[in-house]
Structures are given as C-alpha cells and as structure tokens.
N, C-alpha and C positions, 0 to 999 in steps of 0.2 A: 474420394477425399483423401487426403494427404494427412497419413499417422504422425502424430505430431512427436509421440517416441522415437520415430526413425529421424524425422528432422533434426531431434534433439542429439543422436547420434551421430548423424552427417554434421553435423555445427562441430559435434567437439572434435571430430576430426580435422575440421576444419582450422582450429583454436589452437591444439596440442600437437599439430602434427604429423599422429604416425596411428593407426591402431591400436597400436596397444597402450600407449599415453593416454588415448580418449576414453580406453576402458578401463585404466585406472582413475579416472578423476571421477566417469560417471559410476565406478563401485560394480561395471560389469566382467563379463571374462572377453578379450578380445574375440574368440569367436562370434560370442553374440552380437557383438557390435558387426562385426561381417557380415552374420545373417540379417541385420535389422538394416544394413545402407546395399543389402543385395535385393530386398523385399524393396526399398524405396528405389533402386532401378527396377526391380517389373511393373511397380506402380509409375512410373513416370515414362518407362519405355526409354530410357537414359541410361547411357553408361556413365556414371558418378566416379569410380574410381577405376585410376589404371596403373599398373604396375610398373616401379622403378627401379630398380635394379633391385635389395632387395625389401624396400618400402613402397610405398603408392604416392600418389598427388591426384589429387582433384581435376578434373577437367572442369573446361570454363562453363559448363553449364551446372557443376557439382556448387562453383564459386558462389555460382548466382543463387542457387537453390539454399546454401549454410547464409547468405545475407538475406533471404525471405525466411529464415528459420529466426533469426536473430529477432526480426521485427516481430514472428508472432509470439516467440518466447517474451519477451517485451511483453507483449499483451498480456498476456497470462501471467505475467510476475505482478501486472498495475492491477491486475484483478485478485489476484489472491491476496494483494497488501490491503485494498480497499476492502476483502473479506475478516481477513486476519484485523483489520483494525477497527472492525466495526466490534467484534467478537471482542477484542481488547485483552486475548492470550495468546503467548506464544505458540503457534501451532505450525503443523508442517513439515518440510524437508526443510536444510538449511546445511549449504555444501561450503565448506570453509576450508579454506588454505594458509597453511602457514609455513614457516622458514622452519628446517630440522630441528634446531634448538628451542624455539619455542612449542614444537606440534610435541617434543620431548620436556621443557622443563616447563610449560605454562598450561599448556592445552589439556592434558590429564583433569585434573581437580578443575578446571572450569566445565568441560565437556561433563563430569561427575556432577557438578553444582546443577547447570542445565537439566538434566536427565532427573534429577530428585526433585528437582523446583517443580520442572514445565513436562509431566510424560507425555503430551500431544505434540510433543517436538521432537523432533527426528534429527538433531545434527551431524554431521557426517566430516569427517577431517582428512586430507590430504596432504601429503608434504607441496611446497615449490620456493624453488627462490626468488627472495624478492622481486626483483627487475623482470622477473616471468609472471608473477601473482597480477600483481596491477593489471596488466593488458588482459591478465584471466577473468578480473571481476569488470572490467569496464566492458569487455564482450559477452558477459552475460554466461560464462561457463562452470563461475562459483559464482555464491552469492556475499560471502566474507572474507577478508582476507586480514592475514598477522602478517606484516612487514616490517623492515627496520630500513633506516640509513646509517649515514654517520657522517660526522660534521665536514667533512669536505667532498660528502660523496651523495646530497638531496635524494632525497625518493623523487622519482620522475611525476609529476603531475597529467594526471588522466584528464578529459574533457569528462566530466558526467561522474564522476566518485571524486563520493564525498570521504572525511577523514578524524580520527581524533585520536590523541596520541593516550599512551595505555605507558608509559613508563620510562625510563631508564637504565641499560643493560650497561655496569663499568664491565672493563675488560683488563688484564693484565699484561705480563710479562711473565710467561712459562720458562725457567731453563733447567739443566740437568744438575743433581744434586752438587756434580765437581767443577761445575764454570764458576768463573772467575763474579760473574755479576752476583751470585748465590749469598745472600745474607747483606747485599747490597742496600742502603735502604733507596728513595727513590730517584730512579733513574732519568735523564732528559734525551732526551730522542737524538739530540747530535751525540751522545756516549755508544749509539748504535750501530756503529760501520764496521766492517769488518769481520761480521758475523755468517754464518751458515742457515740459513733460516728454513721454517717448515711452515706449509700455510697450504689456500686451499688454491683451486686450479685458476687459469686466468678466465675473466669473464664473470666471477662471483665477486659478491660486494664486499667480504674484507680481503680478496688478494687484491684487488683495487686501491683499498683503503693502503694495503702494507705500503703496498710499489708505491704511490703517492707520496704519503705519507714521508720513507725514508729519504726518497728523493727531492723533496722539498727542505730535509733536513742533511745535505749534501753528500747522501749516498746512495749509491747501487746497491740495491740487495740482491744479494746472491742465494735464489731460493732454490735449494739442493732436493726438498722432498716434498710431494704435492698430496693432499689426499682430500675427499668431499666431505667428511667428516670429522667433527672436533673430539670424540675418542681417540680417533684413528691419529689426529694429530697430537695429542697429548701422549700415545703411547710410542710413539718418535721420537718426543722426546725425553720422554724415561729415558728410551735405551740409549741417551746422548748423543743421536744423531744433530741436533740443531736446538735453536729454539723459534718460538710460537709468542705469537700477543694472539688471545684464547678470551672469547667471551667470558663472562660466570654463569649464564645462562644456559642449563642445562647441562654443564661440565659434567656436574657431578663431584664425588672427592677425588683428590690428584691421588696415585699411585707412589707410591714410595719410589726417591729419586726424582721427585720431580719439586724444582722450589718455586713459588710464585713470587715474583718481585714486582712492584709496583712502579709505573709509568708517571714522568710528571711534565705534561698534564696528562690525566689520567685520559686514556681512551675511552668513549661514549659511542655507543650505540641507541639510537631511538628507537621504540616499539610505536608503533599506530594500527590501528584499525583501519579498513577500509571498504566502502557499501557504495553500490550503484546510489545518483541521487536519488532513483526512481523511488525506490526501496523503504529510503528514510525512516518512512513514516510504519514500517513494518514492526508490529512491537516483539517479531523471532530478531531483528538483530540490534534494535533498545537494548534486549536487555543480554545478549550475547554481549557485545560493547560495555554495561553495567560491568557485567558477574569479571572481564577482562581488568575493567581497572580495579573491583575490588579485590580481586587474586594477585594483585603483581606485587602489592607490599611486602606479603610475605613469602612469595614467592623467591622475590629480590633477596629478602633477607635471606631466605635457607642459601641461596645461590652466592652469598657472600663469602669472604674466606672465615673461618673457625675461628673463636676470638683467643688471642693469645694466651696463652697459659702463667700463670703469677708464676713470680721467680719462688725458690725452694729456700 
C-alpha cells in the first residue's frame, strides 16, 4: 500500500518545483523529503525523479502518480472537515500562506489569537506571493492563503477556492529627506516622470502595479534598484538612491531621511482570504478568516502614518 506521507511529498514537489521549496512549505528538511520520494520509488519500482542540471523534474509517471496523490489528499481533507465539523472546534494542522508583508505585519497576533483560543490547532505559516499562493491552495498544497491585488492588477480566479476580503492596505509615496517632492502635500501621478525609482523585481505584483500604473499616466519608469523586500527598499531610499510607493503594511517606522508623501488617488491594495470550496465548511478556517478580519482594524491603524504633531 501506498504511504500516503510520501505521496504528500511527491505532490509538493510536484506544486513548488524544486526540493527544497516542497520542504519548506511541508515544514521538513529537504533531505527528508528525498528519503520519503526515494522510499516511494522502491515502493512503486519507479523512477520518480531524475536530475536536471542542477535541479530534478518528475517523470511522467512521477506526473501521474502527484495527480493520484492530489485526489486522495482530497479525500482526506472531505473527511477531516466532516470530522472537524461534526466535533464543531478548531482542530488539526492548518498550513497557511501569506505575502511577506502580511506573514510580517498581520500574521503574528492572529497566529497568537489562534494558538490561545483553539490549542487543538496546529497552524503553520509560510511566506509566498500572491500569483504563486492561489495555484498553492487550489492544488491542495496549503490549506489558507493571505493575498492581495490592486485595482488595476485583479487576483487571478481559481476554479474551486473560495474568497473574502480581510481589509485595505493604503500605500504611499517614500522619497529621500532632500528631494524636491519632500514636504509636498499630495501628489498626482502625472507630477511623476522623470524620476529614478526603487521597487521590487518583475513578475511581483507591485512592480506590475508601478510599470502599469506610470505608464498609463504617460511615463517610463526608469527603475534603477530592484530588491524582494519592502526594508530592503525603504532603506534605498534613505540612502537617496530613488524613491518607492511602499505599502504601510508591515513597513514598519521609516528611518530617518526618509519622508512619506502622499499619492492622490491614494494607492490601495486589497487583502482577502482564500480556502478550497471543499474546505468551507471546516470550522480551523471559520474562524482563521474570523480572527483575520477582526485583527486588520488595528492592525491597519498601527501600520498608518503617526498622527501629526500640534504646532508649538
């Protein structure tokens, strides 16, 4: 009979890629994941993986075997939700993915909330980005996911996950304490050309948003520094390399030298939730989804800017 742990290994290999991605998401060390899809080739008499220069790829019968792994995890998710929901508490594993920003400025104090509420609950948190998260929870390789979009940039729609929206992220306008926009009050998107800008690499959802975004307001942006993270870019632009439109989400405080100006209309980001429909009915991601929207209020608000200070 067929260990249904090593199937669950071959699947996420299958999902994420590479080794060592499948044993970051399942929480193991990639070795073990190599031992657990080496054990299901002696069990199968199959060579599953074969080596690519210096990664692997599945053979077609690894293919077949991660889309019979997919149906019988299926199985076992409609049955632990019909156990979980008869029981009527949160119990279980529950493997969640979120965007940096949020697994950093939201996921804390809700994973805290969970963990004090529900001890039979086990949830477990991962980074990924959006446009990667959805395909992760509609194949069955998390079970929750934090995503955002942004108004010209929709979240992609899954066949089979469901959705509900958890908040509103503003975002600004970062520049260096001695530019010219500094003390500016708010700015319109055509006053924006001609600048040196910092953002994050192509293929993520706000250097989509930027490049869009400027070019529809009839410029070229000239993005001189790239980097994956929103520290990394806010401390770029201290040192006056460029500037940044920077979520508030999880920023943090700005570092001295750096001024936030405000965009008009303001840049939005969307948060949502998102669950297999299978799942629904599970009351571990009820009330995950709950504890999400009642955290964001204040969450938002610490993540806002500092309220002015009265004149002297």
């Amino acid at each position: 009979m067929l260990d249904l742990q090593r199937l669950r290994a071959l699947h996420a290999v299958s999902v994420h890629g590479t080794v060592g991605a499948a044993a970051a998401a399942l929480g193991f060390t990639p070795s073990a994941v190599s031992q657990q899809i080496a054990k299901l080739e002696r069990e199968t008499r199959t060579v599953l993986l074969e080596r690519e220069g210096r990664g692997v790829r599945l053979t077609d019968e690894a293919w077949q075997l991660a889309s019979a792994a997919q149906e019988l995890m299926a199985l076992v998710e409609r049955a632990e939700t019909e156990l979980e929901e008869r029981r009527g508490v949160p119990a279980g594993r529950l493997a969640i993915a979120a965007f940096p920003s949020a697994a950093r400025g939201l996921l804390p104090p809700v994973l805290a909330d969970l963990a004090a509420r529900h001890p039979a609950l086990d949830a477990r948190l991962s980074e990924a980005d959006p446009h990667l998260s959805v395909d992760l929870v509609a194949k069955g390789a998390v079970d929750l996911v934090v995503a955002h979009d942004w108004d010209i940039a929709p979240l992609p729609a899954a066949a089979g996950v469901e959705q509900a929206p958890i908040g509103e992220d503003l975002c600004d306008l970062l520049v260096p304490a001695g530019h010219p926009f500094a003390g500016r009050g708010a700015l319109r998107r055509e006053e924006l050309g001609g600048q040196r800008w910092i953002c994050q690499p192509p293929g993520r959802v706000c250097h989509d948003w930027l490049v869009r975004t400027l070019r529809t307001a009839g410029h070229e942006p000239d993005i001189v520094h790239q980097a994956d993270e929103n520290p990394t870019l806010v401390a770029l632009v201290a040192a006056g390399l460029g500037i940044a439109v920077i979520p508030r989400l999880g920023r943090g405080p700005l570092p001295a030298g750096v001024v936030e100006v405000p965009l008009d209309p303001m840049p939005v980001r969307r948060l949502y939730a998102l669950w297999r429909t299978g799942a629904a009915r599970r009351p571990a991601i009820a009330e995950t989804v709950r504890a999400l929207r009642a955290h964001w209020p204040a969450v938002s608000a610490h993540a806002g800017p500092p309220p002015a200070r009265a004149p002297r």
